[in-house]
C-alpha positions in Angstrom: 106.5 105.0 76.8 105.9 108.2 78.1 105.6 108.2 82.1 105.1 111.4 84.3 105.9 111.1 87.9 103.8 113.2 90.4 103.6 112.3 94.0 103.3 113.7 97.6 106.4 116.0 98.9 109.3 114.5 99.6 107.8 110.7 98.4 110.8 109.7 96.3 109.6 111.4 92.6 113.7 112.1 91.9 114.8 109.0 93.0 112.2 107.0 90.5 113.3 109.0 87.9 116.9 108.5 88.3 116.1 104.9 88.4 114.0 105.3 85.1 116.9 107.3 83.5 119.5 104.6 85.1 117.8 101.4 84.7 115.9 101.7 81.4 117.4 104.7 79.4 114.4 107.2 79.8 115.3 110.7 78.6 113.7 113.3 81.4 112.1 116.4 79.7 109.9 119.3 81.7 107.6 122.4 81.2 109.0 126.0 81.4 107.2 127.2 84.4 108.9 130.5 84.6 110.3 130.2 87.9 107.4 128.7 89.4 107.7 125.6 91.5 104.5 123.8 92.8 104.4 122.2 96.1 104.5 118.9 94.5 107.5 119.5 92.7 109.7 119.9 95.7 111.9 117.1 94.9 112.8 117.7 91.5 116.1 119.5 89.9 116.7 122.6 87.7 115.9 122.7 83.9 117.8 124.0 81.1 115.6 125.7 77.6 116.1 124.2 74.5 114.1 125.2 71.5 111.6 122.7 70.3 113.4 122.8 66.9 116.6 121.0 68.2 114.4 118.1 69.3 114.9 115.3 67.1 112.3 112.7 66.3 113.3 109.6 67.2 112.6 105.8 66.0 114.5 103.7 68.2 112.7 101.7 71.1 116.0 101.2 72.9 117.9 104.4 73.9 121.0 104.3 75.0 122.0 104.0 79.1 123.2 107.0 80.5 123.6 108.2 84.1 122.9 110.7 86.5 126.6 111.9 86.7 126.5 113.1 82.7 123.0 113.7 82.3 122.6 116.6 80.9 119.9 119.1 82.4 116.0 118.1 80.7 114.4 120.0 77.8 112.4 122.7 78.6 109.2 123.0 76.4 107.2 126.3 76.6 103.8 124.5 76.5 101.3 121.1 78.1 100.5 121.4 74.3 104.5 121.2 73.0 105.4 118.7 75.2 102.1 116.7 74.3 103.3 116.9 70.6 107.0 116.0 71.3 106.0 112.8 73.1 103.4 111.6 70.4 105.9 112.3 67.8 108.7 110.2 69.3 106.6 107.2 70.9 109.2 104.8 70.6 111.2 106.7 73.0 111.4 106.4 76.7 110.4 109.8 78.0 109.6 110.7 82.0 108.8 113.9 83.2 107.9 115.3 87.2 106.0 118.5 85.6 103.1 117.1 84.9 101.5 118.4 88.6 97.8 119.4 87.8 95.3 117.3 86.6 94.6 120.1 83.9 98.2 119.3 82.1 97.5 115.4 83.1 94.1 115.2 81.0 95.6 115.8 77.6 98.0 112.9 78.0 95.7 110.3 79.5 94.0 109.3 76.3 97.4 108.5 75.0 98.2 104.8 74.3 101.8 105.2 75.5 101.1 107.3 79.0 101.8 105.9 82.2 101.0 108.2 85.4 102.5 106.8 88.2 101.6 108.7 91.8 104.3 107.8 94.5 103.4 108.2 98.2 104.9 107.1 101.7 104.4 106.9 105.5 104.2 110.4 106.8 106.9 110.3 109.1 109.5 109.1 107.1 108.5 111.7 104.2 109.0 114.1 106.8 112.8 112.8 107.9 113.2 113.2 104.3 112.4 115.9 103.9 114.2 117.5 106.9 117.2 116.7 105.1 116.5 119.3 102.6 114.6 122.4 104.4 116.3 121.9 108.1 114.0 123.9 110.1 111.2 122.6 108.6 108.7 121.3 111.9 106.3 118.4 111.5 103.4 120.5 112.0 104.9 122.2 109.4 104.8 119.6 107.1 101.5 118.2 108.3 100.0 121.7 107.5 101.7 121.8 103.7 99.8 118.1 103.2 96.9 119.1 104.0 96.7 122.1 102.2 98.3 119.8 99.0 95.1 117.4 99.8 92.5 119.0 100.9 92.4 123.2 100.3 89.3 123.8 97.8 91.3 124.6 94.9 93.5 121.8 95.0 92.7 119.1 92.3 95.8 116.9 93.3 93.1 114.5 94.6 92.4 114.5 91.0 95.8 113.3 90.2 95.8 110.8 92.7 92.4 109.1 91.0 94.2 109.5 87.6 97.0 107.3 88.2 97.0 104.2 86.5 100.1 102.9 89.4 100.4 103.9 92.8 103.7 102.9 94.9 103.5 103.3 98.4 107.7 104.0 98.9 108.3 103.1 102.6 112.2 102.0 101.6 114.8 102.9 104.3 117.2 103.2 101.9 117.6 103.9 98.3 118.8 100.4 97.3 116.3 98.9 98.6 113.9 101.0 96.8 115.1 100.4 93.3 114.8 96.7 94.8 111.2 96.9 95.2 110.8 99.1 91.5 112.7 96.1 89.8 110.0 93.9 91.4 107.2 95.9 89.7 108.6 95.6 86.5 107.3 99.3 85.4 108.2 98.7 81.7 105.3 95.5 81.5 103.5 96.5 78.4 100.3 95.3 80.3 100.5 98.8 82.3 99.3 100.6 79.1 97.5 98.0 77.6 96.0 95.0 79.5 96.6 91.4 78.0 93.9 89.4 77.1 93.6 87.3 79.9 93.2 90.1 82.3 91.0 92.2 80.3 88.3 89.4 80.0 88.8 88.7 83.6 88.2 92.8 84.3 85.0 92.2 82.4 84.0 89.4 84.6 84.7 91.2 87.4 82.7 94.1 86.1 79.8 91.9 85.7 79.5 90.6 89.1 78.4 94.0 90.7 75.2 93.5 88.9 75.1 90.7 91.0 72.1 91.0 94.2 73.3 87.5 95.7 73.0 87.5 99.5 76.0 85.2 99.8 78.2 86.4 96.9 79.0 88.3 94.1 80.1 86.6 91.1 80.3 87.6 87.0 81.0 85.6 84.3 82.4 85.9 80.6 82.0 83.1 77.7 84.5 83.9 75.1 85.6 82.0 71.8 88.3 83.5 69.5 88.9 86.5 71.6 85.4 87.5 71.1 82.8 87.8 74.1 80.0 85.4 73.4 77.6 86.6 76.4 78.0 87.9 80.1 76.7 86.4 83.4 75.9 86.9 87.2 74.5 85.2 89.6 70.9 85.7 91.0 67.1 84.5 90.7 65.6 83.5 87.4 64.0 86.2 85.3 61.0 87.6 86.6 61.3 86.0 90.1 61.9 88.3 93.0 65.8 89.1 93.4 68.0 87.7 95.8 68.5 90.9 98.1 64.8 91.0 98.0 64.1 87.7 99.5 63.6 85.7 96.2 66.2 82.9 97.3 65.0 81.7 101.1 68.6 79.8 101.2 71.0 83.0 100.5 68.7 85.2 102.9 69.0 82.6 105.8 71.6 81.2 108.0 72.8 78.4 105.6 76.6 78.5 105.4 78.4 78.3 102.4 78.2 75.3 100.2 75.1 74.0 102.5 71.5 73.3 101.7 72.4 74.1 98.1 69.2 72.3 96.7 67.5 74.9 98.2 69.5 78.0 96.2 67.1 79.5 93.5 70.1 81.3 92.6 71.4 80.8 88.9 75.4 80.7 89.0 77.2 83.6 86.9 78.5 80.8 85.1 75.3 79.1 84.3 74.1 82.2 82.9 76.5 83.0 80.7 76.5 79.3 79.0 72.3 79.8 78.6 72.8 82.9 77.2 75.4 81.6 74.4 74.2 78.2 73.9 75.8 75.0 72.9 75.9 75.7 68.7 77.4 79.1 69.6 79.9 78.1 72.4 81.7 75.7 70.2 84.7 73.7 71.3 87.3 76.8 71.4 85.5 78.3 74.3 86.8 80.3 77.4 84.7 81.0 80.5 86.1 83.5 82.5 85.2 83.6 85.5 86.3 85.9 88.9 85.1 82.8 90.9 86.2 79.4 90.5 83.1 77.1 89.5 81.2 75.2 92.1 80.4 71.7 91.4 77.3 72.1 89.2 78.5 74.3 87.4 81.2 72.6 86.0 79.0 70.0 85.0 77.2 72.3 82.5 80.7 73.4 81.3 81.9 70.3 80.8 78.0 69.5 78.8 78.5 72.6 76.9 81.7 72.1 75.5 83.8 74.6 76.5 87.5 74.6 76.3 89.0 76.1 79.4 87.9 78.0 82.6 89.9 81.1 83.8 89.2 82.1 87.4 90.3 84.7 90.1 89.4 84.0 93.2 89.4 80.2 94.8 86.0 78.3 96.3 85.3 75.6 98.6 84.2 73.3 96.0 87.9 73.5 93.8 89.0 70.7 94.1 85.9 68.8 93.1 85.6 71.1 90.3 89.1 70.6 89.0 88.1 66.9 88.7 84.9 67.2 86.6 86.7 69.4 84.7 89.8 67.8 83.7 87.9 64.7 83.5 85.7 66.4 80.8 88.9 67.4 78.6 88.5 71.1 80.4 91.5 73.3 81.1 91.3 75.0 84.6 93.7 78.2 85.0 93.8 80.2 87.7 94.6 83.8 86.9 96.2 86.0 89.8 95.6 89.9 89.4 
């Protein structure tokens, strides 16, 4: 894994990567910037050069734990491009870097299986008291005035960055401790941070699928899979070639009807309902998964149980789930719900 580290000033980018360096065994390399340090960089240590040459590949997945106290200074490559090709050679190895500033020298590394950006940010205050710790004379307009020049000057791109990230951590710890306290919680190592399991990249997919959703009361996507293969997709609205919902095609969802009321009166097909008439019952088969970002209502889970489907996956809870969890597991149905 190869993560870089950028963040606002004084946000805590040394103090992650002494953790990752402390914690997990990461090696710390950085770019020759000849001198040059970027407002972003504000937290981060001297380098030493060393030639690419005297870079060894490694194949080991578990480097040795060293500490802070006889870590010798980082690499210094001459290049985005060097430092690109050092990491892809040695993959295996734990790598982080706080150099990577610019979304110019990000893009190269984000279509890398094994990149993790990670943007680190904090109450303004308290970045500012840490900062004063460092630049004494430093005043918070000051300060105010470097972050908004970091944010918002016209050719900045650290907004760039920001939207780059694939983890944001908001570090409003008091103390040190108690900020490697709340890193160990967010286990930064999960393998799901550079590639999502399966379970939550279906449930993404439904997700996706509901904002093609025009439902008046809710938005809600579907996802029939069967062996890890996506069978069909479904949202909720008005049957095909009936006005849509947001246009008045469903009386019930455009008037004052509360949820789970006057549902005879919905014209609305469920995301889930769909999604089972798109696949049908010879191509559903009895290994099925519905995922779903909703739990099923009631008549839904009829069908699922009629259809044959295996087990239902959903996000977010509904007021019919406990009804639902009934007609399911009375049906031989698995109901999961999957928190993300």
């Amino acid at each position: 894994m190869f993560i870089a580290i950028a963040g606002t000033p004084s946000s805590g980018k040394r103090t992650l990567l002494e953790y990752l360096v402390n914690r997990y065994g990461f090696t710390q390399v950085g770019l020759d910037k000849k001198g040059e340090v970027g407002p972003t960089d504000s937290d981060s240590s001297a380098h030493l050069e060393v030639p690419l040459s005297s870079l060894s590949v490694s194949t080991s997945s578990t480097p040795a734990v060293t500490t802070i106290a006889t870590l010798p200074n980082p690499p210094l490559l001459p290049s985005t491009a060097t430092l690109l090709d050092y990491t892809t050679r040695n993959w295996l190895s734990h790598h982080v870097t706080l150099d990577l500033t610019s979304y110019e020298t990000i893009e190269p590394f984000v279509k890398r299986p094994f990149f993790l950006l990670v943007f680190l940010d904090g109450p303004l205050r308290a970045r500012y008291e840490r900062e004063r710790h460092r630049r004494k004379d430093i005043t918070l307009d000051e300060f105010c005035a470097e972050h908004d020049v970091l944010l918002n000057a016209p050719e900045a791109d650290f907004r760039r960055v920001v939207k780059a990230a694939t983890l944001s951590i908001c570090n409003n710890a008091p103390t040190i401790a108690e900020f490697y306290k709340h890193l160990d919680q967010m286990d930064l190592l999960n393998e799901e941070r550079l590639r999502p399991g399966w379970d939550n990249y279906f449930m993404t997919l439904a997700s996706l699928a509901s904002h093609r959703s025009n439902c008046m009361k809710r938005r809600v996507g579907a996802l029939l899979v069967r062996s890890k293969r996506i069978l069909s997709t479904g949202y909720n609205g008005t049957p095909r070639g009936t006005r849509n919902c947001n246009q008045g095609g469903c009386r019930r969802c455009n008037g004052s009807a509360r949820g789970g009321e006057a549902l005879d009166e919905c014209l609305c097909l469920h995301a889930e309902e769909n999604a089972l008439l798109e696949a049908g019952r010879e191509r559903i088969g009895e290994d099925s998964v519905l995922y779903c970002n909703t739990c099923p209502c009631l008549r839904c889970s009829v069908k699922i149980v009629q259809t044959g489907v295996r087990e239902v996956v959903y996000n977010q809870s509904y007021s019919m789930d406990a009804a639902s969890a009934m007609v399911l597991r009375e049906g031989g149905v698995t109901l999961r719900q999957l928190l993300i």
